[in-house]
N, C-alpha and C positions, 0 to 999 in steps of 0.2 A: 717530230719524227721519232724521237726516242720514244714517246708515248705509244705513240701506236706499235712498235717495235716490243714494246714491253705487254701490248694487250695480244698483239699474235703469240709472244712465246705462253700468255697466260694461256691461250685457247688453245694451243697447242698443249700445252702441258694436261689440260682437261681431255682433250680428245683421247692424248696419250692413256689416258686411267681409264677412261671408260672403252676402249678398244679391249683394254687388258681384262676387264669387268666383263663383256661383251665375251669375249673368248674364252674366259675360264668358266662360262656360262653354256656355251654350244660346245666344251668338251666331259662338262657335265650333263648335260643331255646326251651327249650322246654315247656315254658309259650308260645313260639308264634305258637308254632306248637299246643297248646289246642285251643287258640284265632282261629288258623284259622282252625280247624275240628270243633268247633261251629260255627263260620259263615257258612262252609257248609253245614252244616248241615240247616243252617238256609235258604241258598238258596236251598235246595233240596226241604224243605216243603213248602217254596214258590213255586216250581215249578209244586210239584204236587198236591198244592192245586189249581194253575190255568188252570191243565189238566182237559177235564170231563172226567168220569170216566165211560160214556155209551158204550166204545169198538170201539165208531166209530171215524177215525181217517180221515187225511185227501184224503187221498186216495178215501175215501170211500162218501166226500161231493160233492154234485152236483154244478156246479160255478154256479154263478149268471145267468150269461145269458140264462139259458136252463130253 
């Protein structure tokens, strides 16, 4: 009985570490996963701050040569 006793605290003690492995893992993700919805973000407002914003789009511009 002591055996077995002594193989649950070893399995235990493994679950313990990789729980902790496991977690310090999904809160690094999810520091990168904020980092990169702010740079999104940051390239969106880039983008539409280099759109104009008069309706007319390219379709709609006469090319150079006419």
């Amino acid at each position: 009985m002591d055996t077995r006793l002594a193989e649950l605290e070893v399995k235990l003690a493994f679950q313990d570490e990789l729980l902790d492995a496991l977690n310090a893992t999904v809160a690094r993700q999810q520091k990168e996963m904020e980092l990169l919805q702010q740079q999104m973000r940051l390239l969106y407002q880039q983008l539409r701050s280099n759109q104009p914003d008069d309706g007319a789009g390219l379709r709609d511009e006469i090319p150079p040569h006419y």
